[in-house]
C-alpha positions as a Markdown table, in Angstrom:
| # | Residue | x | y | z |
|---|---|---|---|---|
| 1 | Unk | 0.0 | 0.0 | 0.0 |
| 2 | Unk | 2.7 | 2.1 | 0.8 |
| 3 | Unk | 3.7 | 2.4 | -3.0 |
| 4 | Unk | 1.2 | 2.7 | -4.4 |
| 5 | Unk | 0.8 | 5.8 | -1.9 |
| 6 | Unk | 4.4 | 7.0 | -3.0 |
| 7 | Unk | 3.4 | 6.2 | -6.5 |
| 8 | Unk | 0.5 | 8.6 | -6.3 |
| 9 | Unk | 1.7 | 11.4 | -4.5 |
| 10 | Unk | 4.9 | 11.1 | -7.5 |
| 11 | Unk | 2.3 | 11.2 | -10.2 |
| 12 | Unk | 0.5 | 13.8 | -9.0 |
| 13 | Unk | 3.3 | 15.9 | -8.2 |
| 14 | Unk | 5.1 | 15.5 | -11.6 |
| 15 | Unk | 2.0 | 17.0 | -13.6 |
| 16 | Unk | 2.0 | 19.7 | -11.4 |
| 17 | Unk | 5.5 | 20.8 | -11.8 |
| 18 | Unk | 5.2 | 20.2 | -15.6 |
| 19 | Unk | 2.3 | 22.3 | -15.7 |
| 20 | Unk | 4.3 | 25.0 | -13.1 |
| 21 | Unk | 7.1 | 25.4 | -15.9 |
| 22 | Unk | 5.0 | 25.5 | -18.6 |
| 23 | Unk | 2.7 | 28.2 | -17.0 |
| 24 | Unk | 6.0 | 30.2 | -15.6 |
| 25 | Unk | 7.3 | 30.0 | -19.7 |
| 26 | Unk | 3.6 | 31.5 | -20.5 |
| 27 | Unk | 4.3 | 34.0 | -18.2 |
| 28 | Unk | 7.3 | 34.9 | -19.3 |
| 29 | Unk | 5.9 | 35.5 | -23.1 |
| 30 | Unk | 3.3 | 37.5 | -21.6 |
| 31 | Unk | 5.7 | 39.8 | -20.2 |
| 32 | Unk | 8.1 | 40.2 | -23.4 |
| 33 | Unk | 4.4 | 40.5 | -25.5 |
| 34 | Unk | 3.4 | 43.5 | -22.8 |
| 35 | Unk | 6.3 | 45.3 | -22.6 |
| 36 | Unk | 8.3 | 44.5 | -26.0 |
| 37 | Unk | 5.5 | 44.2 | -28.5 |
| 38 | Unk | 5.6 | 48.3 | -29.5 |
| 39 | Unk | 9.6 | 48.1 | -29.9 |
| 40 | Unk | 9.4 | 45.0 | -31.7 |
| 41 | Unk | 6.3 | 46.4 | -34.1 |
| 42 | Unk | 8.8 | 49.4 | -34.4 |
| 43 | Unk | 11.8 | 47.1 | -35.5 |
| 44 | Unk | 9.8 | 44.6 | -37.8 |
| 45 | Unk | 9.8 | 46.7 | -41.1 |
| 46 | Unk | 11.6 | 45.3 | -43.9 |
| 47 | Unk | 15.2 | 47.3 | -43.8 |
| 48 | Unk | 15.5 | 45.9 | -47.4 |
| 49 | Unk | 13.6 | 45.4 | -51.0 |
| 50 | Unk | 13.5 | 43.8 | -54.0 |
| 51 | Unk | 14.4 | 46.1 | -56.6 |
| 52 | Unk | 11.8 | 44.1 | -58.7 |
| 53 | Unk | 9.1 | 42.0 | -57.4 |
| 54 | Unk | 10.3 | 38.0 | -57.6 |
| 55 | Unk | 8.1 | 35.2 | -59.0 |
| 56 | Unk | 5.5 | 33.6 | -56.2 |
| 57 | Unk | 4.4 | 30.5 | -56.0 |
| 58 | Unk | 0.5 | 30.3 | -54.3 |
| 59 | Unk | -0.2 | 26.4 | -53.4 |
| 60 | Unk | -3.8 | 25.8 | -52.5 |
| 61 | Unk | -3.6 | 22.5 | -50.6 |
| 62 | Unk | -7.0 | 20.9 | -50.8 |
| 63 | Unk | -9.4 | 17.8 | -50.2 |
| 64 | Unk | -12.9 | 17.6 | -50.8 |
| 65 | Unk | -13.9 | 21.1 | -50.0 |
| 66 | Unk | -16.6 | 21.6 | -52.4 |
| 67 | Unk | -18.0 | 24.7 | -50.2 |
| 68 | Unk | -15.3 | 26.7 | -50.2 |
| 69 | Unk | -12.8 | 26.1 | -53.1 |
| 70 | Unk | -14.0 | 28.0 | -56.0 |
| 71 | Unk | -14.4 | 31.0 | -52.9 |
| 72 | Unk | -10.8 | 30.7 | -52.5 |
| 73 | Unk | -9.3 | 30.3 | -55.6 |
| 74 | Unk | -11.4 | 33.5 | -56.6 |
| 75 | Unk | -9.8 | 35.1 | -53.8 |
| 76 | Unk | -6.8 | 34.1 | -54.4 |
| 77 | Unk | -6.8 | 35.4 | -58.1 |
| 78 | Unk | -7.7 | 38.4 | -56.9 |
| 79 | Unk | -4.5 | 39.0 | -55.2 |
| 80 | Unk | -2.7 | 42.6 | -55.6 |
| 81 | Unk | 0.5 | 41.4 | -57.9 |
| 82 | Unk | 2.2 | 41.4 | -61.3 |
| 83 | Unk | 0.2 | 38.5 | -63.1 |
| 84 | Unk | 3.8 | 37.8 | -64.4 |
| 85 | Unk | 5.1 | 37.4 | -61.4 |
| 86 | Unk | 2.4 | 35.4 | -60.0 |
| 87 | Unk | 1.9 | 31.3 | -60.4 |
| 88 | Unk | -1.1 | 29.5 | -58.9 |
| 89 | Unk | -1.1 | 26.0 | -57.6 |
| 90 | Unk | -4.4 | 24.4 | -57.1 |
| 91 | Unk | -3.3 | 20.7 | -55.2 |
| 92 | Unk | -5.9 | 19.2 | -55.3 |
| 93 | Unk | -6.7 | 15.6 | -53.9 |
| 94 | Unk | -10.5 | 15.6 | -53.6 |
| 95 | Unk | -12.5 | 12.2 | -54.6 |
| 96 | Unk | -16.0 | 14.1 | -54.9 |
| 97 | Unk | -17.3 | 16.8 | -57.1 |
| 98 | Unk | -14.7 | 19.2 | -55.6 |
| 99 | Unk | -12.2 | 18.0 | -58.4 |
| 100 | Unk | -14.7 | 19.2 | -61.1 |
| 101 | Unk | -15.4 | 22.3 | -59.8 |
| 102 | Unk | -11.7 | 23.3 | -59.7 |
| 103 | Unk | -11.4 | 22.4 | -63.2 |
| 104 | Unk | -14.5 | 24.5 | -64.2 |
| 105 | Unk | -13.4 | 27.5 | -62.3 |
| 106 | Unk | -9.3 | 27.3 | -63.4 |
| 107 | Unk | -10.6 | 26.4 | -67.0 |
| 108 | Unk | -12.5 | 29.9 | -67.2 |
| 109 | Unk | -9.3 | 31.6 | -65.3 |
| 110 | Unk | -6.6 | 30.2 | -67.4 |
| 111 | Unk | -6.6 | 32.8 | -70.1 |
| 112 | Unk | -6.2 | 35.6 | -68.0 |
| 113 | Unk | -3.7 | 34.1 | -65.0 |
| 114 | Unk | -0.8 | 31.8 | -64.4 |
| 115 | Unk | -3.0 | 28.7 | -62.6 |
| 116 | Unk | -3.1 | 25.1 | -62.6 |
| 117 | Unk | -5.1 | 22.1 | -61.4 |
| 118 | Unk | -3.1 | 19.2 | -60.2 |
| 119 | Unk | -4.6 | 16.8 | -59.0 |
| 120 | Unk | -3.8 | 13.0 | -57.1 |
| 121 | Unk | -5.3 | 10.2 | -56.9 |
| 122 | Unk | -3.1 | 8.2 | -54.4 |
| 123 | Unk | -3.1 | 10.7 | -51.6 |
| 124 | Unk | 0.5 | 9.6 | -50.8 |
| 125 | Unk | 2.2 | 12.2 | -48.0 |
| 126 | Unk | -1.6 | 13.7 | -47.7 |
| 127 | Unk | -0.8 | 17.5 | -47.3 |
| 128 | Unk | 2.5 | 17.2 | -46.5 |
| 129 | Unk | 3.1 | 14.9 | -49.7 |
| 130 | Unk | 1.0 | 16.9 | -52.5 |
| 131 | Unk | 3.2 | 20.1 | -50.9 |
| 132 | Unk | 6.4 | 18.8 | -52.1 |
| 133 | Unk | 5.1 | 17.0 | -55.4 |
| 134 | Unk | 4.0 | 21.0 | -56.2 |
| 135 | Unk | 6.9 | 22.5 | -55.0 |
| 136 | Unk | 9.0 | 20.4 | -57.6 |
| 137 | Unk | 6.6 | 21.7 | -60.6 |
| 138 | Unk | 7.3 | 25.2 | -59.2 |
| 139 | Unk | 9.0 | 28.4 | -60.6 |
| 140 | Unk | 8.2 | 30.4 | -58.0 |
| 141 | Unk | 11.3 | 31.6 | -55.3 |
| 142 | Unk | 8.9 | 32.1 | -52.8 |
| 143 | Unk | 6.1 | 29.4 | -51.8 |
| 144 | Unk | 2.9 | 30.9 | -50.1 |
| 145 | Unk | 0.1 | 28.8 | -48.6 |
| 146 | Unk | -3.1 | 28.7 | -48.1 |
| 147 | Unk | -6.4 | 26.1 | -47.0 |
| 148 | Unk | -9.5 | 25.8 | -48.3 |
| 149 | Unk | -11.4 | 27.9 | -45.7 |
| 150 | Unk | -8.6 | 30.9 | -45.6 |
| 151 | Unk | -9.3 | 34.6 | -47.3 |
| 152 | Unk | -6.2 | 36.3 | -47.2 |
| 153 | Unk | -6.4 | 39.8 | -48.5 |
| 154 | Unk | -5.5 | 41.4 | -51.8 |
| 155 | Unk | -1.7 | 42.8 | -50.1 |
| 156 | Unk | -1.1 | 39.8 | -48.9 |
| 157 | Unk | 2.0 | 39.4 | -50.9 |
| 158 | Unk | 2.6 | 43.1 | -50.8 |
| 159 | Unk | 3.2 | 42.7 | -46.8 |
| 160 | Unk | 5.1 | 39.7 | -46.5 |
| 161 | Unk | 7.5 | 39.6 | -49.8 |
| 162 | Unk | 9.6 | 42.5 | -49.0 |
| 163 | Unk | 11.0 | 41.0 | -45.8 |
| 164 | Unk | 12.8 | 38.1 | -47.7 |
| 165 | Unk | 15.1 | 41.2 | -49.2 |
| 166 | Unk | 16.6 | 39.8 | -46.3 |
| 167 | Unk | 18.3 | 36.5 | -47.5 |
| 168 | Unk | 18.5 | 35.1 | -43.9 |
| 169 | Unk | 14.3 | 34.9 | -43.8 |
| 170 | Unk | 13.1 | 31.7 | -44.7 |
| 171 | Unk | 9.2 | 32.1 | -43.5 |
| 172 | Unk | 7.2 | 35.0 | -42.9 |
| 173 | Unk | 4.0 | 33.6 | -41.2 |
| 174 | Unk | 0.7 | 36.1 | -40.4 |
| 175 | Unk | -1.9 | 35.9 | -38.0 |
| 176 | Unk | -5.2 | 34.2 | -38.5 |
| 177 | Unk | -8.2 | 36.0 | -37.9 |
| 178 | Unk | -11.9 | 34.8 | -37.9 |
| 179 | Unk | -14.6 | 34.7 | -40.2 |
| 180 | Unk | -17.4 | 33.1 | -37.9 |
| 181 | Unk | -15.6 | 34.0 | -34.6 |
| 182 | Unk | -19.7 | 34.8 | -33.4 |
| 183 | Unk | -21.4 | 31.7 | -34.9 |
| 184 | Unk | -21.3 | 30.0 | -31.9 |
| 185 | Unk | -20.4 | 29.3 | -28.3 |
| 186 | Unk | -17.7 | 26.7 | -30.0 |
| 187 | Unk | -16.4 | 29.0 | -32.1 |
| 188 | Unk | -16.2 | 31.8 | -29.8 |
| 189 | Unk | -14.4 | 29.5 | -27.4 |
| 190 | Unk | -11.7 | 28.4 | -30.2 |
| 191 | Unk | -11.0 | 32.1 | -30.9 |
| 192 | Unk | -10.8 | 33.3 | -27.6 |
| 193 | Unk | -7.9 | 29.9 | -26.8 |
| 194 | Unk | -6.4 | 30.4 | -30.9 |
| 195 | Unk | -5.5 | 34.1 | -30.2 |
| 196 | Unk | -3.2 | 33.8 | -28.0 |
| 197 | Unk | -1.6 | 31.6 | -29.5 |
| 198 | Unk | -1.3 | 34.6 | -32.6 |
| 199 | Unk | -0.6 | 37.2 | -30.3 |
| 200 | Unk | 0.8 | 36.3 | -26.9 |
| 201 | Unk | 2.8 | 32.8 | -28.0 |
| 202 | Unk | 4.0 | 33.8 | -32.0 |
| 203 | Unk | 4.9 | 37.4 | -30.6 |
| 204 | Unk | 6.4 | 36.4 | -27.4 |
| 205 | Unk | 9.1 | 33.8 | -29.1 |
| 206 | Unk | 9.5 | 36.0 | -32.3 |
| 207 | Unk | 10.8 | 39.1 | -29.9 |
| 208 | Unk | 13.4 | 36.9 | -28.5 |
| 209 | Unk | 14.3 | 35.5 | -31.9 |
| 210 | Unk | 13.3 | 32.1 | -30.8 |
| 211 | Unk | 11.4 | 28.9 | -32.0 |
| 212 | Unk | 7.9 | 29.8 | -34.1 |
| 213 | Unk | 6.1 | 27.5 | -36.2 |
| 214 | Unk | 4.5 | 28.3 | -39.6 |
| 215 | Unk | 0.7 | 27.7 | -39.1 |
| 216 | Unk | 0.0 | 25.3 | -42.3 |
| 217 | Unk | -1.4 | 27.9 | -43.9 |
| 218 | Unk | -1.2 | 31.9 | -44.6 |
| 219 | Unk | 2.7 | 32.2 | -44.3 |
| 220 | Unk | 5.2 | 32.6 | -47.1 |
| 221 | Unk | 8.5 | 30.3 | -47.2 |
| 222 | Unk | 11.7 | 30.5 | -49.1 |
| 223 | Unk | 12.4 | 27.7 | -51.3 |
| 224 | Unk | 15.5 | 27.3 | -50.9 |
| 225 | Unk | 14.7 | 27.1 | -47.5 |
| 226 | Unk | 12.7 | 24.1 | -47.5 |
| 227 | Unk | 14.6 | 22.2 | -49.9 |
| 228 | Unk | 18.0 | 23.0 | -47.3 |
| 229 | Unk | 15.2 | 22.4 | -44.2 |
| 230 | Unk | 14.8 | 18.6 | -46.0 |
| 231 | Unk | 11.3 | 19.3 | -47.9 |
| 232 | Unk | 8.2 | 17.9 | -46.5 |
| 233 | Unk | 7.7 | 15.6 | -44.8 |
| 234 | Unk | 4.9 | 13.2 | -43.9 |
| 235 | Unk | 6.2 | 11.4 | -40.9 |
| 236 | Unk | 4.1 | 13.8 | -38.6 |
| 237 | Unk | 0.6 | 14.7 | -38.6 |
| 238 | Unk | 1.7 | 18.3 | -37.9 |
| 239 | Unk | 4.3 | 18.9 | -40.7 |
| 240 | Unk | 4.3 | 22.6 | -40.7 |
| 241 | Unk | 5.8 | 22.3 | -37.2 |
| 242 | Unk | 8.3 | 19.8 | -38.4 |
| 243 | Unk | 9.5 | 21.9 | -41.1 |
| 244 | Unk | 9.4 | 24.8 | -38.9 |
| 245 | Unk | 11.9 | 23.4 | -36.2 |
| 246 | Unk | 14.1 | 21.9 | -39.1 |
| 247 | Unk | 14.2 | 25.0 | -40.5 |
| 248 | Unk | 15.1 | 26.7 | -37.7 |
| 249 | Unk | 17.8 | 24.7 | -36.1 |
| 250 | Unk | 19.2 | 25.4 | -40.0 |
| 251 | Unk | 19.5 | 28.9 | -38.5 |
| 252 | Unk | 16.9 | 29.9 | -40.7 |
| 253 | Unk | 15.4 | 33.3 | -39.7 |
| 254 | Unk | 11.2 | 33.7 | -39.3 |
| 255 | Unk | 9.3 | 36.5 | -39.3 |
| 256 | Unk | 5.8 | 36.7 | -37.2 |
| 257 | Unk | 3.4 | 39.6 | -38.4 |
| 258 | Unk | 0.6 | 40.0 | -36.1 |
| 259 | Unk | -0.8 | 42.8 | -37.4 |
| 260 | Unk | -1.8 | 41.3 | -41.0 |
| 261 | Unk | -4.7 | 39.1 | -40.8 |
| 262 | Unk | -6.0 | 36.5 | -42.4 |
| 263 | Unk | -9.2 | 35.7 | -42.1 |
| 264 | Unk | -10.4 | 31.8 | -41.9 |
| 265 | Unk | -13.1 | 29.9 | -40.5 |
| 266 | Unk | -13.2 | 27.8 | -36.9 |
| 267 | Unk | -14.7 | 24.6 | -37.1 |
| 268 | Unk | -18.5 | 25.1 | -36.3 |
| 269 | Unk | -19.2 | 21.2 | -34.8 |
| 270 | Unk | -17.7 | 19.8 | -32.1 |
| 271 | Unk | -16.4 | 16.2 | -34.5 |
| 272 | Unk | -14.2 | 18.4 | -35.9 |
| 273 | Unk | -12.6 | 20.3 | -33.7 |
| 274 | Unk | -12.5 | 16.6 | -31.9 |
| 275 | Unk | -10.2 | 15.9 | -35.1 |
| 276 | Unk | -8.4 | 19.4 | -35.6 |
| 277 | Unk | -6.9 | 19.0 | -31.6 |
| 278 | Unk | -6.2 | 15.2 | -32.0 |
| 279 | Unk | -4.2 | 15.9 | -35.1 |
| 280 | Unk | -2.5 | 18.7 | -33.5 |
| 281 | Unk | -1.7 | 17.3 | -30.3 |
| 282 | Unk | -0.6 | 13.6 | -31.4 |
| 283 | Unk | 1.4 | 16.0 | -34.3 |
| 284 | Unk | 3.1 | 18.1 | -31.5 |
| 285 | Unk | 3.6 | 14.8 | -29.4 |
| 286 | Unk | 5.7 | 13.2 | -33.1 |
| 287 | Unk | 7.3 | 16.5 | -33.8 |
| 288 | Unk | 8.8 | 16.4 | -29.9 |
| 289 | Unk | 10.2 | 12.7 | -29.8 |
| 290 | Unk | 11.7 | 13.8 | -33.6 |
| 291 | Unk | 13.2 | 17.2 | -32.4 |
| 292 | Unk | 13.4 | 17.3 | -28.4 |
| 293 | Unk | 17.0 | 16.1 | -28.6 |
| 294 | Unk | 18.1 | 18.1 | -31.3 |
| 295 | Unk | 17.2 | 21.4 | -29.7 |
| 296 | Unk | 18.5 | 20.2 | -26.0 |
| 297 | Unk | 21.9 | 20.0 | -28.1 |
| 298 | Unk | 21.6 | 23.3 | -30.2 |
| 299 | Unk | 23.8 | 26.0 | -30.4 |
| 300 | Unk | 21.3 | 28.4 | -29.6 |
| 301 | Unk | 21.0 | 30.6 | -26.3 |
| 302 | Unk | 19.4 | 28.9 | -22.9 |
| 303 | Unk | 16.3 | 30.7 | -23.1 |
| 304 | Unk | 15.7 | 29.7 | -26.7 |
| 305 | Unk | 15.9 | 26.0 | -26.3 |
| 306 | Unk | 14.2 | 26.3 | -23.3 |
| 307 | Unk | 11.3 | 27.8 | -25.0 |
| 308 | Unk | 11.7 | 25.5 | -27.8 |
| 309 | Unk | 11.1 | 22.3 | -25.5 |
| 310 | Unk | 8.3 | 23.5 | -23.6 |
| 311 | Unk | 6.8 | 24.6 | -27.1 |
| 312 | Unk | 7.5 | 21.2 | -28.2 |
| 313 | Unk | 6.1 | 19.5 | -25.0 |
| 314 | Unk | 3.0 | 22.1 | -25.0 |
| 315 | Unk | 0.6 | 18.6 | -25.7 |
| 316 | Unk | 1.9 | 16.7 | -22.2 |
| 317 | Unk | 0.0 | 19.7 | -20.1 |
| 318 | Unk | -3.4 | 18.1 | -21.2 |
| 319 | Unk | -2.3 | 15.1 | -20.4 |
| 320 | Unk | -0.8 | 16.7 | -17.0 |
| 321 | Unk | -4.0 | 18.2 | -16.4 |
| 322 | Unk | -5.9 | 14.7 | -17.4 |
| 323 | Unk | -3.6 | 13.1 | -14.7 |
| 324 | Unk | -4.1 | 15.9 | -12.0 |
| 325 | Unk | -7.8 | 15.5 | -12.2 |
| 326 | Unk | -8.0 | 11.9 | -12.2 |
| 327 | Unk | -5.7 | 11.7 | -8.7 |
| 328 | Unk | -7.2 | 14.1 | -7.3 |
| 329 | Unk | -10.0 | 12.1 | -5.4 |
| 330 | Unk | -7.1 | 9.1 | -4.5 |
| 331 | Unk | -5.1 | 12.4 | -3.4 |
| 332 | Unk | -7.9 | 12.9 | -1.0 |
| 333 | Unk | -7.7 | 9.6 | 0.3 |
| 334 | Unk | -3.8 | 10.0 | 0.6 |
| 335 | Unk | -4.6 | 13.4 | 2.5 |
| 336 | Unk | -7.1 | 11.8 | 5.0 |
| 337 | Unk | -5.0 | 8.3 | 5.4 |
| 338 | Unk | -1.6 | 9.6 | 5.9 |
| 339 | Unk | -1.5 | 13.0 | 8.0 |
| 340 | Unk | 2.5 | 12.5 | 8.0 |
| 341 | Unk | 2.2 | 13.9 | 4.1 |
| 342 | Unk | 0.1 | 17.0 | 5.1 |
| 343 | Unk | 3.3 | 19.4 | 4.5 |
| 344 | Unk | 3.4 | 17.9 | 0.8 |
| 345 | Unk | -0.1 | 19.4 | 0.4 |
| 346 | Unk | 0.7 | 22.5 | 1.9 |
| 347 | Unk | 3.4 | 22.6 | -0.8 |
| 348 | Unk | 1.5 | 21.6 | -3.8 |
| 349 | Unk | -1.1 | 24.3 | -3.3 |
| 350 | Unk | 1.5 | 26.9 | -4.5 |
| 351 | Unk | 1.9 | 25.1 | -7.6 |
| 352 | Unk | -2.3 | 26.0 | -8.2 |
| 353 | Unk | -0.1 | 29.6 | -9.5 |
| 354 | Unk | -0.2 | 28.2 | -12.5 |
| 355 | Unk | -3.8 | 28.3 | -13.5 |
| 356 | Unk | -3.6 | 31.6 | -12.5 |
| 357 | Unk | -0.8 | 32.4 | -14.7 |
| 358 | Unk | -2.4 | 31.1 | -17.4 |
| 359 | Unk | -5.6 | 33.0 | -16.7 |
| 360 | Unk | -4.1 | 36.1 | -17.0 |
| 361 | Unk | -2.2 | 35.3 | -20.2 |
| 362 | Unk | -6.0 | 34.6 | -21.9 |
| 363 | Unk | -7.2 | 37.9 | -20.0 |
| 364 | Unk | -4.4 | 40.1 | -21.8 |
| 365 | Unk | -5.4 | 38.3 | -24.8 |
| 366 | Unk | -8.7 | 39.2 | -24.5 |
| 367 | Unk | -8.3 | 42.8 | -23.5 |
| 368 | Unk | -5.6 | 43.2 | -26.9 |
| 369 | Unk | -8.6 | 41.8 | -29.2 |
| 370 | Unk | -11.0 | 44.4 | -27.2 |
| 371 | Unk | -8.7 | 47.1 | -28.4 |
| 372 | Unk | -7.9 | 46.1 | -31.8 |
């Protein structure tokens, strides 16, 4: 009995300090996103540009989105560039009526812009694999990216181009905003949790110069970049964070702009968000056993890799919290059973900081999307 006691009271303990670190990290992004954000907005302008505008590559990653894909390839075509400077990737992998309206909607395009349709039948890689079968049919120098359900808007290359003047930038990624933010108390709830990840998170690492990931959509890479980062891969479920950290431990430099948005849609039913945070957890848990040693060993400053592991770990704090909550009634029974552990509780109660840390980093959130 005694170990399972010990074995317990370890358990529990563990997922508290995990969650303690991870909530003192927040905190510390909070406080460079407070206090560094003007001087950082201040800094962020190109200091370099092209003297012409370089050829861009759009890819439009998509499967079965019969809804939304003539919307976005519209939108997409409507972009403010140089048609000569502008190619159009439609990857599509649909298997329903989805591949048939793409062809409908490129076919009466085709005269007046550089677009094309290709599409797979063997869905080899998924996203990650019809990204790199496009990239090699691609002229463009720079690769941007965008979903099914994303709007971006007509300076969208306008804003983000000029900052690879700088040949050290590999990715400029932008913020996402929301479409149907109000449809819903789901919704709602996703925007309030997604921003600050855009603001507080993307911000708070990109001030410091260390580890951001590129969102899977609505950010502009370098080729070169990815072909020196290893291309996609499909090994993950969340390849954009894959490339990302590969990128980066290249010494690849990114660029976060929070104040261009581009506006998307939250998923309105609760089976897909189910799907959206199981493929982004499980992807984050892959993209941490392939990565976590790499940036221990990195020559990069301390407070960079140590931001870069808890980023990487950020999917063990709901299993932390799962683990919390499901020991806390045998806790109780520990509590009651064994008095000699009563200064452990006393202990563990200071660790409860950490929800309030994390409470304030969603209130500043809030109160920054009150203002904008």
């Amino acid at each position: 009995m005694q170990i399972l006691v010990i074995l317990i009271i370890v358990l529990y303990t563990a997922s508290l300090l995990f969650i303690l670190c991870y909530s003192l990290t927040q905190a510390s992004l909070v406080g460079r996103y407070l206090f560094g954000r003007k001087k950082y907005k201040a800094a962020q302008q190109p200091l370099k540009q092209f003297a012409t505008l370089p050829l861009v590559t759009v890819q439009l990653p998509i499967y079965n989105e019969k809804y939304v894909a003539e919307r976005l390839i519209d939108c997409i075509a409507g972009l403010d560039y140089p048609a000569d400077k502008l190619e159009i990737q439609v990857l599509d992998d649909s298997t329903d009526e989805t591949r048939q309206i793409i062809a409908d909607r490129i076919l009466q395009l085709s005269a007046h812009i550089n677009i094309t349709h290709l599409h797979r039948t063997n869905r080899e890689g998924f996203k990650a694999g019809a990204l790199k079968d496009g990239l090699a049919k691609s002229s463009g120098e720079f690769i941007a990216i965008f979903d099914a359900d994303f709007l971006p808007p007509k300076n969208f290359l306008l804003k983000t181009i000029p900052y690879f003047a700088d040949d050290n930038v590999g990715m400029v990624q932008t913020k996402w905003a929301w479409l149907n933010r109000n449809y819903s108390i789901l919704t709602r709830v996703q925007a309030f949790a997604l921003d600050a990840h855009f603001s507080v998170e993307q911000v708070g690492r990109n001030i410091k110069n260390g580890f951001i990931n590129f969102n899977g959509t609505a950010g502009v890479w370098r080729k070169a970049c990815i072909l020196d980062a290893g291309n996609w891969q499909a090994d993950t479920l969340t390849e954009d964070l894959d490339l990302s950290y590969r990128a980066q431990l290249k010494n690849w430099k990114f660029v976060y702009l929070e104040e261009l948005l581009s506006p998307s849609e939250l998923p309105p039913v609760m089976s897909a968000i189910k799907t959206q945070q199981y493929r982004w957890n499980k992807g984050g848990a892959e993209t941490a056993r392939k990565h976590l040693r790499k940036v221990i060993f990195a020559n990069k400053p301390l407070q960079v890799k140590w931001h870069g592991i808890v980023h990487l770990l950020t999917s063990g704090v709901f299993l932390s919290a799962f683990v919390c909550a499901f020991l806390s009634v045998p806790m109780l029974w520990v509590r009651h059973r064994y008095p000699a552990y009563a200064s452990f509780f006393t202990l563990a109660n200071y660790c409860f900081i950490s929800f309030i840390i994390l409470g304030v980093m969603y209130l500043v959130t809030a109160a920054m999307q009150y203002k904008s």
